[in-house]
C-alpha positions as CSV (number, residue, x, y, z in Angstrom):
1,X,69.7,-43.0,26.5
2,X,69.2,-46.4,25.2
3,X,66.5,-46.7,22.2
4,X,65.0,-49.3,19.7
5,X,66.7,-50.0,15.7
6,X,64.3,-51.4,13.3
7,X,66.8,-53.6,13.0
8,X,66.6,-54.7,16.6
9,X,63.1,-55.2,16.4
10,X,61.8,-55.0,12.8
11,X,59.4,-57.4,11.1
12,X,57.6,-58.6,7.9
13,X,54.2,-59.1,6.9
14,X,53.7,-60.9,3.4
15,X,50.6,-63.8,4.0
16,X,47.5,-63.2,3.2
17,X,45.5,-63.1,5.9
18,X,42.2,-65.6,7.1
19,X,39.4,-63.3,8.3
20,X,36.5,-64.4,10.5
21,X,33.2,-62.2,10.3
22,X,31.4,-61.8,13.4
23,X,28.5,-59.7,15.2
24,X,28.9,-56.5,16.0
25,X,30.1,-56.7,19.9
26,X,29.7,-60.2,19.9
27,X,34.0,-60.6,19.9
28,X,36.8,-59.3,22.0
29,X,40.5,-60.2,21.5
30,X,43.3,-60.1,23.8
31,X,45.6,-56.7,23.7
32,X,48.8,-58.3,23.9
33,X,48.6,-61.8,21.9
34,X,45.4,-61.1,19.4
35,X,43.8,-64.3,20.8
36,X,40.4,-64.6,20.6
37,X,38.8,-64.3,23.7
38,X,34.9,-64.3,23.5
39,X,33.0,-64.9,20.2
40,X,31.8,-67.1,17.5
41,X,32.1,-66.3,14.4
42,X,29.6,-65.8,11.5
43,X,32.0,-67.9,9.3
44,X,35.7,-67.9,8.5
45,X,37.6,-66.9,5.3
46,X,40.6,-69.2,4.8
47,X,41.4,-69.2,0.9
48,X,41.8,-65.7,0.2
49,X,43.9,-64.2,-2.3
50,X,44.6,-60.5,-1.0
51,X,43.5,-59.0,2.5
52,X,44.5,-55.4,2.5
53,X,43.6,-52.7,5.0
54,X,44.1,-48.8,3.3
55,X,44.3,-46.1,5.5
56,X,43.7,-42.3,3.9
57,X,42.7,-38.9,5.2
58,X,42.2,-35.7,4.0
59,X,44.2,-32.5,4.5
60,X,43.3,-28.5,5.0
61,X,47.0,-26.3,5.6
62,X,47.5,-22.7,6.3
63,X,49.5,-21.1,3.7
64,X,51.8,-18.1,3.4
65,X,54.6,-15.9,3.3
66,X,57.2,-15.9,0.1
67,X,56.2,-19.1,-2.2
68,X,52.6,-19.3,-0.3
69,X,54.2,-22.7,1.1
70,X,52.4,-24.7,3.9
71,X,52.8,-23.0,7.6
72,X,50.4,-25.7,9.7
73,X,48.7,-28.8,8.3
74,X,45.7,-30.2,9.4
75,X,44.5,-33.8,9.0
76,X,40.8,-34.7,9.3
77,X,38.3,-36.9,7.6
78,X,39.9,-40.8,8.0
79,X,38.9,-43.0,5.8
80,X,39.9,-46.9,6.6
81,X,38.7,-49.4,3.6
82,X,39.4,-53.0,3.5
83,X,39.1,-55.1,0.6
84,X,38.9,-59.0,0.5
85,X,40.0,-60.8,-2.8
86,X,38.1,-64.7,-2.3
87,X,39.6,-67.7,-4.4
88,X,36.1,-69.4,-4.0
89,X,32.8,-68.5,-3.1
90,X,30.7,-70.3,-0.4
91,X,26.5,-69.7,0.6
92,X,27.7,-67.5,3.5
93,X,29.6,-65.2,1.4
94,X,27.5,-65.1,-1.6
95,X,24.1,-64.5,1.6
96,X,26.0,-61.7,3.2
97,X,26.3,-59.7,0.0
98,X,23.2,-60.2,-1.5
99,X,20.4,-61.0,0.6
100,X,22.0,-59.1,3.9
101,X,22.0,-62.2,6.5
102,X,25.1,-64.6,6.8
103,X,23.3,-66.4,9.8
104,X,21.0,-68.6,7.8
105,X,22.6,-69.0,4.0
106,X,20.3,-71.8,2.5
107,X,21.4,-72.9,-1.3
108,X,18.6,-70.3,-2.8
109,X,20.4,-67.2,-2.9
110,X,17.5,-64.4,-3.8
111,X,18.7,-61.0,-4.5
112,X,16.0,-58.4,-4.1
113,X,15.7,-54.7,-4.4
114,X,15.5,-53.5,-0.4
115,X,18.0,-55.6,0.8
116,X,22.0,-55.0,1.0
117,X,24.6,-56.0,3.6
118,X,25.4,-55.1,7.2
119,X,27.7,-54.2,9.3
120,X,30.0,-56.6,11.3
121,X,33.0,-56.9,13.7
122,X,36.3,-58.6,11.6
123,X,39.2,-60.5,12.8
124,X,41.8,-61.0,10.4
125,X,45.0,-63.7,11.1
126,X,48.0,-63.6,10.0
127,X,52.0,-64.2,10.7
128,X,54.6,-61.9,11.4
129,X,58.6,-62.8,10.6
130,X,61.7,-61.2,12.9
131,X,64.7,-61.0,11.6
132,X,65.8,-64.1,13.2
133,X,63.2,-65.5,10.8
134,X,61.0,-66.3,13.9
135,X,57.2,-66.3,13.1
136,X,54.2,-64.5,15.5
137,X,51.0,-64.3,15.1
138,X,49.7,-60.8,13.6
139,X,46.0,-60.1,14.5
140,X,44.2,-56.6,13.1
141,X,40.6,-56.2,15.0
142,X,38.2,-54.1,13.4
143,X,35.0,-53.5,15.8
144,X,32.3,-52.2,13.0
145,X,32.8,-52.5,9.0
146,X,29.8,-52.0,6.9
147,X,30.4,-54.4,3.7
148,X,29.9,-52.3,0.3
149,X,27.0,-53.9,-1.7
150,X,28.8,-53.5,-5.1
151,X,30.1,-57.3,-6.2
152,X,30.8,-58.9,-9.9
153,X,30.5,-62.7,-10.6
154,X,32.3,-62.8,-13.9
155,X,31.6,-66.1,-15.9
156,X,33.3,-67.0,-18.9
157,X,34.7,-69.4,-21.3
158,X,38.4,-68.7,-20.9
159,X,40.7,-67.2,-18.3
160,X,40.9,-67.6,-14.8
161,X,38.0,-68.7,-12.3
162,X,35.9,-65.8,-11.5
163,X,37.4,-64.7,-7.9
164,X,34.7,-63.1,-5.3
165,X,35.5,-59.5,-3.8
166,X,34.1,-58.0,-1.3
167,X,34.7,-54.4,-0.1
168,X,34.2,-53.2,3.8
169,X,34.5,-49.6,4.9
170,X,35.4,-49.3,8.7
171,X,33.4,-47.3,10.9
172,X,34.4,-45.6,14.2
173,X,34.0,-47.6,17.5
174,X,32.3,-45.8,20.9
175,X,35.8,-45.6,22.0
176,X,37.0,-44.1,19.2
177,X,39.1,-46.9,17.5
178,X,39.0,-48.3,14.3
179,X,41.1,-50.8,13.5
180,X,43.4,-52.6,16.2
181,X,46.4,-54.3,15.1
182,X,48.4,-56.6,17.5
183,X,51.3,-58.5,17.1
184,X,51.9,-61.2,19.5
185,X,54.5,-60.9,21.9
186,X,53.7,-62.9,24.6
187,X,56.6,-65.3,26.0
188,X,54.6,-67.9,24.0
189,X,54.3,-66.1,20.7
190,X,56.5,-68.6,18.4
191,X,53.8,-71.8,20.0
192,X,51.0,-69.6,19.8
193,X,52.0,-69.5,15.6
194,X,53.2,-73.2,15.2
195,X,50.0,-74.1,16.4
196,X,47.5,-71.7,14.8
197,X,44.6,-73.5,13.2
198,X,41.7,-71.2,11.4
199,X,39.3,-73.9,12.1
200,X,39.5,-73.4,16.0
201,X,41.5,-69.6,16.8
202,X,38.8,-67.8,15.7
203,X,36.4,-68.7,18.4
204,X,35.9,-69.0,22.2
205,X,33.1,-69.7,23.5
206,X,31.6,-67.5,26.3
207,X,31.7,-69.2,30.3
């Protein structure tokens, strides 16, 4: 019986991603190439520094016999987080996480006492590397996040410029699904990656 070798069909991740907020069921993406295929988005993040997606869970075993060592293990309680590292900050961003409302950033940004973030659909882009050093597209889908109110803006004399972060915990879709991930391998795949463009692949307008 014939089977697959990682090194038959292995691949690398290592860009950072660009990640496009949208509304919650406003965007659907193709299963097989990630492509965008109804949905415009809130606004696009293109300079980020880190995009990283952490997956945990929680554990309850049955124990016994000599050494009380682990008979059956249970896992329960999935937690997904992703966390979003900003080189700059723009209205949209700085609207979303203080006043609750990316739709209509104007260059007053008031942060009041009743008012935090929502929850949004994310698309996140990035490329994939075979070992024939061939690049795909690599698309992660996440139908609901809720975006964490804590944020820092640190301002000093020295260092580094401040950097915006932004924290999103993932919640469970109607169908059950959390995050999608989907790396293109449509006969197209290599095109579909030459000609990527965050200023146009993150939205398709509804017919």
């Amino acid at each position: 019986m014939a089977y697959n070798t990682s090194g038959k069909n292995g691949f690398g991740i290592k860009e950072v991603a660009d990640v496009g907020f949208y509304e919650v069921g406003s965007v659907t993406v193709d299963a097989q190439t990630g492509a965008v295929t109804k949905g415009t988005p809130l606004f696009v993040l293109d300079t980020l520094k880190v995009s990283t997606i952490e997956n945990t869970a929680e554990q309850a075993d049955a124990k016994g016999g000599k050494g009380n060592a682990p008979l059956i293990i249970w896992d329960y309680g999935r937690e997904i987080t992703i966390t979003l590292q900003d080189a700059v900050l723009t209205q949209e961003t700085l609207s979303l996480m203080f006043e609750g409302n990316a739709k209509d950033a104007t260059n007053e940004i008031v942060i009041s006492a009743n008012t935090f973030p929502g929850t949004y659909a994310i698309v996140g882009k990035t490329f994939a590397r075979d070992i024939n050093g061939k690049d795909s597209l690599f698309t992660w889908y996440v139908p609901k996040a809720k975006v964490n109110s804590e944020v820092t803006l640190t301002m000093e004399a020295e260092g580094d410029p401040t950097v915006f972060d932004m924290n999103l915990r993932v919640l469970r879709d109607t169908d059950g699904s959390m995050v999608k991930l989907i790396r293109d391998t449509s006969t197209s795949a290599n095109d579909n990656a030459a000609s990527y463009d965050p200023t146009k692949d993150f939205e398709k307008a509804s017919v």
